[in-house]
C-alpha positions in Angstrom: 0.0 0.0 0.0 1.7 3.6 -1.1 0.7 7.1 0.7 0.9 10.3 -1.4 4.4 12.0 -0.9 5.1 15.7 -1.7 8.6 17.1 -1.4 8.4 20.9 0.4 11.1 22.9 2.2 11.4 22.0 5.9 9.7 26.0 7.1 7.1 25.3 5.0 5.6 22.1 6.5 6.6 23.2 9.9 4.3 25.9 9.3 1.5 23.5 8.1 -1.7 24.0 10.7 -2.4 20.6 12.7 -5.8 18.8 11.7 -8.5 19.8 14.0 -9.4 17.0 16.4 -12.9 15.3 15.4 -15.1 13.0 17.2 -15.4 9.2 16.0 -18.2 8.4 13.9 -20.6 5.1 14.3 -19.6 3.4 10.8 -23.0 2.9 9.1 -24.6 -0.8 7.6 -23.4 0.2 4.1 -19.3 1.2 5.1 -19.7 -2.2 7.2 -21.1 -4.7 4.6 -18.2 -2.6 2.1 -15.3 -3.9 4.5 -17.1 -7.2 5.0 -17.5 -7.6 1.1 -13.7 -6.8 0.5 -12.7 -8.8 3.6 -14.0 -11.6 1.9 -11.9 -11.4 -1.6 -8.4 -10.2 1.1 -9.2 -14.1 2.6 -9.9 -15.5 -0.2 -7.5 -18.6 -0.6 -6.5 -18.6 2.8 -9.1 -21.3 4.2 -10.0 -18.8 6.9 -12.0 -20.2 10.2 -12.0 -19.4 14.1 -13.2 -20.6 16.9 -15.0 -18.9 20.0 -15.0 -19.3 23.8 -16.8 -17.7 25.9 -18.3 -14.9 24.0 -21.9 -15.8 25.0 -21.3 -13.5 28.0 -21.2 -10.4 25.7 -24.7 -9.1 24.3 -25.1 -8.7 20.6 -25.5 -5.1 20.8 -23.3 -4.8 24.2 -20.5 -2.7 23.5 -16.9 -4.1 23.7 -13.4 -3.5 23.2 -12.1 -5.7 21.3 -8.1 -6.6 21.7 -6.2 -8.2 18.8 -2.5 -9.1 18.3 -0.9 -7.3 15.1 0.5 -9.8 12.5 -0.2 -8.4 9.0 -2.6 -6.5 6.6 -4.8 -8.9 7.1 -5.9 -8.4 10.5 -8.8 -5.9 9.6 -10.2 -8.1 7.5 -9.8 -11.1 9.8 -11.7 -8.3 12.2 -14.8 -7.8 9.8 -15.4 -11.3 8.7 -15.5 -12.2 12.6 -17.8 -9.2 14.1 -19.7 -7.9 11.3 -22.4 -6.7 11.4 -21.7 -5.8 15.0 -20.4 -1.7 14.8 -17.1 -1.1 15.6 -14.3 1.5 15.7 -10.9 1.3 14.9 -8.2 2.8 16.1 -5.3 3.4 13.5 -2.4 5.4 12.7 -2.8 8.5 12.1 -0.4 8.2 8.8 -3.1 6.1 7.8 -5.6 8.5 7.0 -2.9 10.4 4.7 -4.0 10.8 0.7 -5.8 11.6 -1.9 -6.1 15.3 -1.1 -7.7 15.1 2.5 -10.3 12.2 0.7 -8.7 9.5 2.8 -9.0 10.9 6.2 -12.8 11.4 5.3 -13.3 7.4 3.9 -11.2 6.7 7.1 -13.7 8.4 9.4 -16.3 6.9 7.8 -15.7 3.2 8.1 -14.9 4.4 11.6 -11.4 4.6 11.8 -10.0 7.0 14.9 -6.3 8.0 14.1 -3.8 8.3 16.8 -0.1 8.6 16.8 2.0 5.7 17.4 3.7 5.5 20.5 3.1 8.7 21.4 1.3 10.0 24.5 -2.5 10.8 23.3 -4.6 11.1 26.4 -7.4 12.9 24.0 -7.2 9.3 22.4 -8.9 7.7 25.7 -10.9 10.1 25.3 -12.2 8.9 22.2 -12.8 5.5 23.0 -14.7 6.7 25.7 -16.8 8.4 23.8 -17.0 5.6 20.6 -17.7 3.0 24.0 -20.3 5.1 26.0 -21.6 7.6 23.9 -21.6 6.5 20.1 -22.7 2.9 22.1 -20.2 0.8 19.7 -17.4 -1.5 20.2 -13.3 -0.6 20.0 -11.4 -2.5 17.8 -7.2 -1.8 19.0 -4.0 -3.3 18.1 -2.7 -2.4 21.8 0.9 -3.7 20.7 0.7 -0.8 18.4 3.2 -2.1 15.7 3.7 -5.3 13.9 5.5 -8.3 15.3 9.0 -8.8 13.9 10.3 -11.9 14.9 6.7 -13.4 15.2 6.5 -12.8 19.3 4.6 -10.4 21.5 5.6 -6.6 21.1 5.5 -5.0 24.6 2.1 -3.3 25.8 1.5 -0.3 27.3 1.5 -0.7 31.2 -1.4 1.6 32.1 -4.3 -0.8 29.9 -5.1 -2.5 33.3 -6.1 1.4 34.2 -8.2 1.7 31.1 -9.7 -1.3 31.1 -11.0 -0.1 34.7 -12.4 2.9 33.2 -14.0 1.9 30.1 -15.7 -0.9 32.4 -16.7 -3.2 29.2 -16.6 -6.7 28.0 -12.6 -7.0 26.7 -12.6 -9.6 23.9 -9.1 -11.1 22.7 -8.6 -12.2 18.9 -5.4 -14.1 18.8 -4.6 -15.1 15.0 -2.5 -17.7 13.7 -1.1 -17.9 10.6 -1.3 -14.7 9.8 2.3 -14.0 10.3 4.0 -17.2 8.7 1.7 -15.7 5.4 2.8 -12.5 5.4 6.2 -11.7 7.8 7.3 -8.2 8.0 10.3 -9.0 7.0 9.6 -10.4 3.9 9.3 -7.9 1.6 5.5 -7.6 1.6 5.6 -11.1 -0.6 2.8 -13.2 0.4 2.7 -17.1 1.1 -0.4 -18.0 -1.1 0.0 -21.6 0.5 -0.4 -20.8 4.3 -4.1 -21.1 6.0 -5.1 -18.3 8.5 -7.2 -19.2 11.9 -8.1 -16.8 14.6 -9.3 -17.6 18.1 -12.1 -14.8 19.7 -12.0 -15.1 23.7 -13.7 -12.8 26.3 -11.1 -12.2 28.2 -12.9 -10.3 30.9 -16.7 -9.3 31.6 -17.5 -5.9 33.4 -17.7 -8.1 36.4 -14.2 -9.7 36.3 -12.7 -6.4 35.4 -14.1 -4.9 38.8 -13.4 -7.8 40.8 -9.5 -7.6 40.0 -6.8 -5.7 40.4 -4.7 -3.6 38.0 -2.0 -5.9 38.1 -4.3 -9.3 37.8 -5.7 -7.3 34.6 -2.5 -6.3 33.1 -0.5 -9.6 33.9 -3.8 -11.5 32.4 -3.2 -8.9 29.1 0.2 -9.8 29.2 -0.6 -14.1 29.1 -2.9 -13.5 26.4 -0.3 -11.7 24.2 2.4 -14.4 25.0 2.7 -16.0 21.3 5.7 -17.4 19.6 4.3 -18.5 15.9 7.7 -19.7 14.8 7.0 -22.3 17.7 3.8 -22.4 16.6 4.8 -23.4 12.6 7.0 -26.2 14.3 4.6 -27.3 16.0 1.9 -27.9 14.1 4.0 -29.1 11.1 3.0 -26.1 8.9 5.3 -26.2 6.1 6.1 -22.9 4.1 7.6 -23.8 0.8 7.8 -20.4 -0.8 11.7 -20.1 -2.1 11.4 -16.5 -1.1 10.9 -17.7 2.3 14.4 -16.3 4.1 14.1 -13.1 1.7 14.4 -10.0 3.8 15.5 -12.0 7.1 18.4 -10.3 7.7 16.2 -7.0 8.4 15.9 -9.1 11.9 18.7 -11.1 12.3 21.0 -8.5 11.5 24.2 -9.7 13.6 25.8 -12.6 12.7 25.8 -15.6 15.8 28.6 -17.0 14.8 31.3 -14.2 14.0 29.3 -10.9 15.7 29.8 -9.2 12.6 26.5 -6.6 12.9 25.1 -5.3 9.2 26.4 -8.1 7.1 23.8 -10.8 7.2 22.0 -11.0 4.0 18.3 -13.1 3.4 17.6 -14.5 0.0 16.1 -17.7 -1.3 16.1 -19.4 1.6 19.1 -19.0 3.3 21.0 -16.4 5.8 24.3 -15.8 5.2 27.1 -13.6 7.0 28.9 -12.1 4.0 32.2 -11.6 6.5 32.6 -15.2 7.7 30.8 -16.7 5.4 28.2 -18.7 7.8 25.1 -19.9 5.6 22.0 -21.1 7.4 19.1 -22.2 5.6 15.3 -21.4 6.7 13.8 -24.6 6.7 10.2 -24.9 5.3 8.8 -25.7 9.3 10.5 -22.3 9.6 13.7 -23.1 11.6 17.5 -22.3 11.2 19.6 -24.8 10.1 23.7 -24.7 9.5 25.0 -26.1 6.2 28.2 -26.5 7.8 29.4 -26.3 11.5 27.4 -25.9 14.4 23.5 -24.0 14.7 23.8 -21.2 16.9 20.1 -20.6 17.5 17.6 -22.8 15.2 14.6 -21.0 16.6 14.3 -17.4 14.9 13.1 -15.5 18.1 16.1 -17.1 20.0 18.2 -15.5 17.5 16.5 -12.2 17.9 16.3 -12.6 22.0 19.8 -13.0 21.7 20.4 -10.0 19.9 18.1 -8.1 22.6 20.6 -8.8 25.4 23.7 -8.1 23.1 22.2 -4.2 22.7 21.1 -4.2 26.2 25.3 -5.7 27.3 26.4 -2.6 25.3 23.6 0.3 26.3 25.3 -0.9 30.1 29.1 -0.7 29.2 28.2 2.2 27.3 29.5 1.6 23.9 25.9 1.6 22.1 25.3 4.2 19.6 23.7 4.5 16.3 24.7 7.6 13.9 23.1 7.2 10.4 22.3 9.2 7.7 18.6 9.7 6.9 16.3 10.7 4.5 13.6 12.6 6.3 9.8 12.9 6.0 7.2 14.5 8.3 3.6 14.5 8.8 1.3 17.8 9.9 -1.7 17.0 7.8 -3.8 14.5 6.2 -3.0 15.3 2.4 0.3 14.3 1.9 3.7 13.1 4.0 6.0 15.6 3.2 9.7 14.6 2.3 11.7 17.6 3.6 15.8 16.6 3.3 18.3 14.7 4.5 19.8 14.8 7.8 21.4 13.2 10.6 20.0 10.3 13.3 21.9 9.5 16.7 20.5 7.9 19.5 22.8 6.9 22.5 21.7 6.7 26.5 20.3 10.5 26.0 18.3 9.3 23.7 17.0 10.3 19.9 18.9 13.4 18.5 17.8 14.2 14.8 19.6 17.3 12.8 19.1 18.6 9.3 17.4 19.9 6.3 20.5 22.6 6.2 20.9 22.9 9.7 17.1 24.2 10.1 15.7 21.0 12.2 16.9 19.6 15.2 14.9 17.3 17.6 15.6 15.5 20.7 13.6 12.7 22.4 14.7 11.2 25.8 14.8 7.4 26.7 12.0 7.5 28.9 9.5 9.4 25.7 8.0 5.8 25.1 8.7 2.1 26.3 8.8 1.4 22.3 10.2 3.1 19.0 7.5 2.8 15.8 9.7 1.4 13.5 8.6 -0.8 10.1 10.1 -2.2 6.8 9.0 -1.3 3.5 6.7 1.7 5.1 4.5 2.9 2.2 6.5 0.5 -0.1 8.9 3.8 0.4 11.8 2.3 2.6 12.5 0.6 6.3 11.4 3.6 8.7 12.1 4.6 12.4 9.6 7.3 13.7 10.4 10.0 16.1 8.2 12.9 17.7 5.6 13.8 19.4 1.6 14.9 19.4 2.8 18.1 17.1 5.2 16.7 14.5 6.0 13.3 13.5 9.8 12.6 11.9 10.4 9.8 9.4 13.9 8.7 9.5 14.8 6.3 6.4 18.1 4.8 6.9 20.3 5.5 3.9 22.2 2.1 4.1 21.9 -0.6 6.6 19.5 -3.3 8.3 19.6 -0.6 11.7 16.1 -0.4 12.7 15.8 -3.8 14.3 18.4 -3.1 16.7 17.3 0.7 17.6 14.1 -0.5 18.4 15.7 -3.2 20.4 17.9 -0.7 21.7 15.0 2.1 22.7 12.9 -0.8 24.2 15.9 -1.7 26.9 16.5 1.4 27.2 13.3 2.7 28.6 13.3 -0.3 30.9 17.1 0.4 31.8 15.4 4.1 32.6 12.6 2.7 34.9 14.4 0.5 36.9 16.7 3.3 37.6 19.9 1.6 35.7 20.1 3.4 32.5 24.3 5.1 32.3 24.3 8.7 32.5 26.0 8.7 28.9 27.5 6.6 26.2 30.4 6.3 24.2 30.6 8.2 20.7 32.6 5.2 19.4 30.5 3.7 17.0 29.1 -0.3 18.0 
């Protein structure tokens, strides 16, 4: 899916008035039997059922809000085919709703889509499922991980949902989805597995009762057990076989360090193998999606191993202070919902004192500490435009595409330990400038 880019000087889109803030709209019958109609040809081919438990408790026409794990595109549709014709918002990103001259943003609204800014704090945003809950009387849909999964395991949650789920004081259902990701994996440059089935499982999760019977923390730990999914495990485990020869195309977007030699940028996915282009290492992706050495020994046959690994290796050097990134970036920003605006190239650091972006002829400089969010929005292929890491806050948004290397992996990895470094009171004062 593309977005309509404009290139303007940096002054100018910094001047750009932000969109007034609008209330959600209750989608009507016709924008819902639209999405169900289309949902139907996006599922086509991929034998789609699912399963439900428990949702008896919830009222046809009893509000809810609905909690779903983020895999690929097809999770909207996967939404519509299972609720329809119950009413339901959505929240989205707000980049979503950019295009076609302001049109988008108005089809968005319409379907009722209710834009928000990726990790970034939007308290008017509780404020509008409040009023999509309570006053519009419809359900939520939310992707409460916020970005896709890029090693096929849970992203981290947002600590306060135990809070909202107090407030909101509705039914909370749980969509978990399998096969969604093995079909389409970020990674994979957008290619699809025609050959892999899609499930989903639908769960209340809590009734209004539950939710004022427990605590915060029995509601937030019990979010945090139903968002505990490996579906690499899950291939292996239920023999699912991907045969695609694209399957390891794009792999070394996650698995960017080498296990072997600790080389860092020279892993390359193609076909279906990984290979370090310094030592020469060559695994191959098996088709029940495991790592397997032609020659020597496997480091890590299970992919989110592999990318656990490299988790502690960024948080090892974040502690003896030697992490820092220092790229240069193309850079795009959005204000409004006509266009993302491409406005120069600049300059990304990040180190212990966090995000530091220059450029655009010296006019633009941000800074964004470690403790701004517990996660960094980051994606591959964003827009079909380029691998992406997103910086700002609830005035401007900053697009950062890395000019050369597979870097965004480890700088989300890097901005997720470090806000937990910050909160347990451990993060160093400062870093290193040598290069890691």
């Amino acid at each position: 899916m593309k977005t309509t880019i404009k290139e303007l000087d940096y002054e100018q889109v910094a001047a750009i008035p932000l969109p007034p803030h609008r209330l959600p709209k209750k989608p009507g019958l016709f924008w819902r039997a639209l999405i169900r109609l289309l949902s139907c040809f996006g599922l086509a081919g991929t034998g789609f059922l699912y399963t439900q438990e428990g949702m008896e408790k919830i009222k046809k026409d009893e509000p809810c809000l609905i909690l779903m794990n983020h895999s690929c595109f097809l999770d909207l549709m996967i939404a519509s085919r299972i609720f329809f014709p119950r009413p339901y918002c959505i929240i989205c990103t707000s980049d979503g709703f950019v295009g076609l001259g302001g049109l988008k943003e108005k089809l968005m609204r319409a379907i009722g889509c209710v834009p928000t800014r990726k990790f970034v704090t939007d308290l008017r945003l509780v404020q509008d499922i409040d009023y999509c809950l309570h006053t519009l009387g419809v359900s939520v849909l939310m992707y409460p991980e916020a970005s896709y999964s890029f090693d096929g395991t849970a992203t981290p949650l947002p600590r306060k949902l135990g809070v909202l789920l107090k407030k909101f004081a509705v039914p909370v259902v749980m969509v978990e989805t399998f096969g969604a990701f093995a079909r389409n994996p970020l990674y994979n440059e957008l290619q699809v597995r025609t050959s892999v089935p899609v499930f989903a499982k639908v769960t209340c999760l809590y009734t209004p009762e539950e939710i004022r019977e427990k605590t915060v923390r029995e509601l937030s730990d019990g979010l945090d057990k139903a968002f505990s999914f490996d579906y690499f495990r899950w291939q292996k485990e239920t023999g699912l076989r991907v045969e695609e020869p694209f399957r390891a195309d794009g792999l070394n977007r996650i698995l960017y360090k080498c296990a072997a030699c600790g080389t860092e940028g020279q892993t390359i996915g193609k076909g279906t193998t990984l290979t370090c282009k310094y030592c020469r290492k060559t695994y191959t992706l098996t088709p029940l999606g495991e790592l397997e050495a032609t020659e020597g020994a496997t480091q890590f046959r299970h992919i989110p191993d592999y990318y656990a690994w490299e988790r502690e290796q960024v948080r090892r050097e974040i502690l003896d202070g030697t992490y820092r990134l220092d790229i240069a970036v193309d850079i795009a920003m959005m204000m409004d919902y006509k266009a993302i605006y491409k406005v120069g190239t600049g300059r990304l650091t990040h180190d212990c004192s966090g995000f530091t972006l220059t450029g655009c002829g010296g006019k633009l400089r941000y800074t964004q500490k470690p403790q701004a969010c517990y996660s960094l929005y980051a994606d591959y292929y964003w827009y079909e435009l380029g691998d992406m890491i997103c910086i700002g806050d609830n005035t401007q948004l900053y697009y950062c595409f890395p000019q050369e290397g597979d870097v965004v992996a480890k700088t989300r990895l890097a901005a997720e330990e470090m806000y937990k470094l910050y909160k347990a009171g451990a993060l160093p004062e400062r870093c290193s400038p040598v290069q890691s």
